[in-house]
C-alpha positions in Angstrom: 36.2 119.9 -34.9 39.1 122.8 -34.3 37.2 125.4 -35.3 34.3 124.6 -32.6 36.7 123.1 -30.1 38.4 127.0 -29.5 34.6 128.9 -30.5 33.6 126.5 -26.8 37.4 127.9 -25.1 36.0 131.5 -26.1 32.6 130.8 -24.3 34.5 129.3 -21.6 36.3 132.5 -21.5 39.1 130.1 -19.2 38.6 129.5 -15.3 35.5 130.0 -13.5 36.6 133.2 -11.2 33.0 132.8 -9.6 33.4 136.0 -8.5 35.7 138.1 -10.5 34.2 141.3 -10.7 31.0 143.8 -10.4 29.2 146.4 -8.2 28.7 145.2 -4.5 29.1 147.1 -0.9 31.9 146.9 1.8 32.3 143.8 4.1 32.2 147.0 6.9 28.8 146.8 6.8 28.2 143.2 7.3 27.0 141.7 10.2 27.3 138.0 12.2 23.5 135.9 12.4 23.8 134.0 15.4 22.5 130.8 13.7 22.6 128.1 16.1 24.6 127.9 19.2 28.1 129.0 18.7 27.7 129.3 15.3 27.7 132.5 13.6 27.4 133.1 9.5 27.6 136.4 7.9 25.9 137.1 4.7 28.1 137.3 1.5 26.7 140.2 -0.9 25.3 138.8 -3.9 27.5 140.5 -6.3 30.6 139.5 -8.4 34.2 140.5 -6.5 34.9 144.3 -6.5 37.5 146.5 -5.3 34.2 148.3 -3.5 33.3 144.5 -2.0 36.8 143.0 -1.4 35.3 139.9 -2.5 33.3 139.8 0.6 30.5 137.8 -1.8 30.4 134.3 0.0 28.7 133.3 3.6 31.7 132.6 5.8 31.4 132.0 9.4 32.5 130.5 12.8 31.4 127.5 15.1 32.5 128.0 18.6 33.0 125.2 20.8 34.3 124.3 24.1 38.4 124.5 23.5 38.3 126.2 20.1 36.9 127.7 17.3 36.8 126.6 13.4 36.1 128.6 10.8 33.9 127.2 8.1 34.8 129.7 5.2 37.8 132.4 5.4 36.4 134.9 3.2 37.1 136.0 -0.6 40.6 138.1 0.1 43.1 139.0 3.0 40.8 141.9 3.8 37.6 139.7 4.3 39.3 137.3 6.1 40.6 140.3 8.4 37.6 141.3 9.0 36.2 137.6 10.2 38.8 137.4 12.7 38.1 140.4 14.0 34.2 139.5 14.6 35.7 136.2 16.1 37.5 138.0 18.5 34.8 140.3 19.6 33.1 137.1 20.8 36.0 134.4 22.3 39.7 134.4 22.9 39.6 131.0 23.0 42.2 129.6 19.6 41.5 129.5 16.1 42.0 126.0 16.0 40.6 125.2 12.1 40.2 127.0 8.7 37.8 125.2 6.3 38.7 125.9 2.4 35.5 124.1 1.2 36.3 124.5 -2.7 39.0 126.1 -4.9 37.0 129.4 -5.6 38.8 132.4 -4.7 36.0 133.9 -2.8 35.4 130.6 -0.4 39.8 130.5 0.4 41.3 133.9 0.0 40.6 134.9 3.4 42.6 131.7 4.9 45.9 134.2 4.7 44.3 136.4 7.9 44.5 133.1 9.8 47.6 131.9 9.5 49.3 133.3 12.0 46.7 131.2 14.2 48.2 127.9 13.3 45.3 126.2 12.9 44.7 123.0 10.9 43.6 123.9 7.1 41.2 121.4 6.5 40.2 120.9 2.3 39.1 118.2 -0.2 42.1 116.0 -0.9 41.7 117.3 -4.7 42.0 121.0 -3.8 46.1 121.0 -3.5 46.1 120.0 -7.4 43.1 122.4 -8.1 45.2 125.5 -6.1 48.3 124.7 -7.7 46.4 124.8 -11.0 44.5 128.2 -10.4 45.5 129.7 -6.8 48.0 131.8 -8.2 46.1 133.2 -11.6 43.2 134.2 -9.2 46.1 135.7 -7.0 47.2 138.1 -9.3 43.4 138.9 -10.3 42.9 139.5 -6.7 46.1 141.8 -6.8 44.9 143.9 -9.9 41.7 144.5 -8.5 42.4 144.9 -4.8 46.2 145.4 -5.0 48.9 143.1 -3.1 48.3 144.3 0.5 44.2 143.0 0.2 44.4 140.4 -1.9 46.2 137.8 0.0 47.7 134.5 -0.8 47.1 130.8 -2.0 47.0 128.3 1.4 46.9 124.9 0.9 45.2 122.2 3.0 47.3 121.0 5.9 44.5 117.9 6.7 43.4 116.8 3.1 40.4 114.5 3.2 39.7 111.6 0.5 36.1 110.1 2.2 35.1 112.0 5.3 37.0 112.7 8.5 35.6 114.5 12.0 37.3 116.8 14.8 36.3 117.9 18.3 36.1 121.5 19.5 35.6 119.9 22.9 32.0 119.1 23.0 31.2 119.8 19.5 32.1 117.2 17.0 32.3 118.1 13.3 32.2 115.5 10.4 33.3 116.3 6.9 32.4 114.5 3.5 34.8 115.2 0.7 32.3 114.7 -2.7 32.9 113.5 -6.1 32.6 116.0 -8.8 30.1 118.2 -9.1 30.2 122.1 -8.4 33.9 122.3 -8.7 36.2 118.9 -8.1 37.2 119.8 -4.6 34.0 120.3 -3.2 33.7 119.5 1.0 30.4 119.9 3.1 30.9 119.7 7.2 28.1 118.4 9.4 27.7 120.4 12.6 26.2 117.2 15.4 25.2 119.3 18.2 23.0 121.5 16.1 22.4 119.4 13.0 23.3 122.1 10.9 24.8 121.4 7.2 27.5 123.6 5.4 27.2 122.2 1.9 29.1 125.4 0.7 28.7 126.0 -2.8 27.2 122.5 -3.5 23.8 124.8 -2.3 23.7 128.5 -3.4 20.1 130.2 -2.7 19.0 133.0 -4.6 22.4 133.5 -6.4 22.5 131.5 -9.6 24.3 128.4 -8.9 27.8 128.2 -10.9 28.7 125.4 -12.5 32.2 124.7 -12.8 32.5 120.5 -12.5 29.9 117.8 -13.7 26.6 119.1 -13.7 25.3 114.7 -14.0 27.6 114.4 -10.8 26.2 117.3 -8.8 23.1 115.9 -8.7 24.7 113.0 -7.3 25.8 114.9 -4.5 22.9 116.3 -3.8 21.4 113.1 -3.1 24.5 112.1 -1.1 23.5 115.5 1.2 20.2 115.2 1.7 21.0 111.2 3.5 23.0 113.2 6.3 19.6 114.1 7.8 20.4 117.5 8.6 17.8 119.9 10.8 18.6 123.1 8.5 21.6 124.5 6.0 24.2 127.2 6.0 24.3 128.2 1.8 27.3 128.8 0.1 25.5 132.0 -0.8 22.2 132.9 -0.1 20.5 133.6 3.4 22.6 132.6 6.7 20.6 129.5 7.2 17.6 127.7 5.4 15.3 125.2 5.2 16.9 122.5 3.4 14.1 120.5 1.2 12.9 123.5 -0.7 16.1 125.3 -1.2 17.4 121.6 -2.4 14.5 121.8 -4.6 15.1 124.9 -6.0 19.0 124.1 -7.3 17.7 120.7 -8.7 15.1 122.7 -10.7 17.4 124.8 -12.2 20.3 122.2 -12.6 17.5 120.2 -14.6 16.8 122.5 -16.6 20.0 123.0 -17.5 20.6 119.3 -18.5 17.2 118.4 -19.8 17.4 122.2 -22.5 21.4 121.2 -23.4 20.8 117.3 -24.1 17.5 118.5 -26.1 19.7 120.9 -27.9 22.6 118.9 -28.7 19.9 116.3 -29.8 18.6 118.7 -32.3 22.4 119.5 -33.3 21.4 123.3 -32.2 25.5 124.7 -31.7 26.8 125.6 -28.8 26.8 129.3 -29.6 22.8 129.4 -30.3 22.5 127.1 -27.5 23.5 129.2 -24.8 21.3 131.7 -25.7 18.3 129.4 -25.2 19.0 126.6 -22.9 17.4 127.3 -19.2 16.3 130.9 -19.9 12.6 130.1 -18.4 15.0 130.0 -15.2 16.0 133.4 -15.7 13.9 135.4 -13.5 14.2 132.9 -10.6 18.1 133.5 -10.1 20.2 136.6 -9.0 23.3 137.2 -11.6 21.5 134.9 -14.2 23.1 136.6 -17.0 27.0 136.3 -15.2 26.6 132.9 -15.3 24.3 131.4 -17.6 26.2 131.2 -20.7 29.2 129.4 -18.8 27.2 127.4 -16.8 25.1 126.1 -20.1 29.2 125.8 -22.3 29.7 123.4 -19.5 26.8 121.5 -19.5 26.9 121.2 -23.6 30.9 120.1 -23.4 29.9 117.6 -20.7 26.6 116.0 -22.2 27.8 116.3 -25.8 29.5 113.2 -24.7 27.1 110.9 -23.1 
């Protein structure tokens, strides 16, 4: 039992970094989609973090409302989240009033470091101070070895933690967050835009890049269900485009996600190890998914540590 428990930690290769590093292009030449009224998302590169990318890999954004503006991802790094407050200022001097850390992945909370001098409320799932304290600082100092100190920025923690759901006001513009059980990490928050019925599931929905499983696979399709009941007009991706069509890029995750539970309990069933396992399970999914072979193997190690036990 040893012997396979640390051949599964090698797989596992340790934390998910969900984005530490490959080839990617600068966050200079990204621009803001203007997705619905006041709300603007730009387009994360699909591409691990790179010193050519500054971890600008995640869609992170702004909603404007009538007193203030909240930010619903801060970027990947210092530099990314730079670079968001600058496009926020080309567009409103009215405050920064709220940073949204939706998950502990260091590309989704990096940026939160540019905002600080803003004072806003740091809004995060009530699990994330445990998960940061746990990981912030080893994915600091990978931050700092690939972008050095003065880019990579620092760990900020939640200053409003929520443990069900909670809502603000920009003035006019009411935003209601969900904090969700278990699923693609353990600290996973999605925000509900009312005026324009727009969902920001974060990473709970990635289009086109491989989804990266880093939590309970059984629960994320829990949570899925518990998104689609919000009865949302469209969705804002953790990666993927700016903004989609919810019930086919819902159907898309799902399909993979299934295949990845359906191949690994059929695997374990057969007593197929781990190691031959994740060169099988969920590979009719390959051509389907962006970065399939980054995150494949870990995503199927998870899967078969999880399910091995049902």
């Amino acid at each position: 039992m040893r012997g396979a428990a640390n051949r599964r930690e090698a797989l596992f290769g340790g934390f998910c970094l969900c984005c530490l590093p490959t080839l990617g292009r600068s966050a200079e030449g990204f621009a803001m989609d203007e997705v619905g009224p006041g709300i603007f998302i730009r387009h994360g590169v699909i591409a691990d973090a790179s010193a050519e990318n500054n971890d600008a890999i995640a869609n992170i954004g702004f909603v404007v409302g009538k007193e203030s503006v909240l930010v619903t991802e801060s970027g990947g790094s210092l530099v990314d989240g730079q670079w968001l407050r600058g496009e926020i200022r080309k567009r409103t001097t009215k405050p920064i009033s709220h940073v949204v850390l939706t998950h502990v992945h260091p590309d989704h909370v990096f940026g939160a470091a540019a905002f600080t001098e803003d004072k806003p409320v740091f809004i995060g799932h009530a699990s994330l101070r445990e998960a940061l304290d746990s990981r912030g600082e080893y994915y600091r100092k990978r931050l700092v070895d690939m972008l050095g100190a003065d880019k990579a920025g620092s760990v900020v923690y939640p200053t409003l933690e929520v443990k069900d759901a909670a809502e603000i006001d920009l003035g006019d513009r009411k935003l209601s967050f969900h904090a969700h059980g278990k699923a693609h990490t353990n600290s996973d928050l999605s925000m509900l835009d009312s005026q324009s019925g727009l969902l920001f599931p974060a990473d709970l929905l990635s289009v086109d890049r491989i989804p990266s499983l880093d939590g309970s696979l059984l629960g994320w399709f829990k949570e899925i269900e518990k998104l689609k009941s919000f009865g949302a007009t469209g969705g804002i991706p953790g990666h993927g485009p700016t903004r989609v069509e919810l019930e086919p890029a819902f159907a898309a995750i799902t399909g993979y996600l299934a295949a990845l539970r359906d191949q690994t309990r059929k695997a374990i069933a057969a007593d197929v190890p781990i190691e031959k396992a994740v060169k099988t399970v969920a590979m009719d999914q390959r051509d389907k998914w962006q970065l399939f072979d980054n995150y494949n193997t870990r995503n199927v190690t998870q899967a078969y540590q999880e399910l091995e036990w049902e």
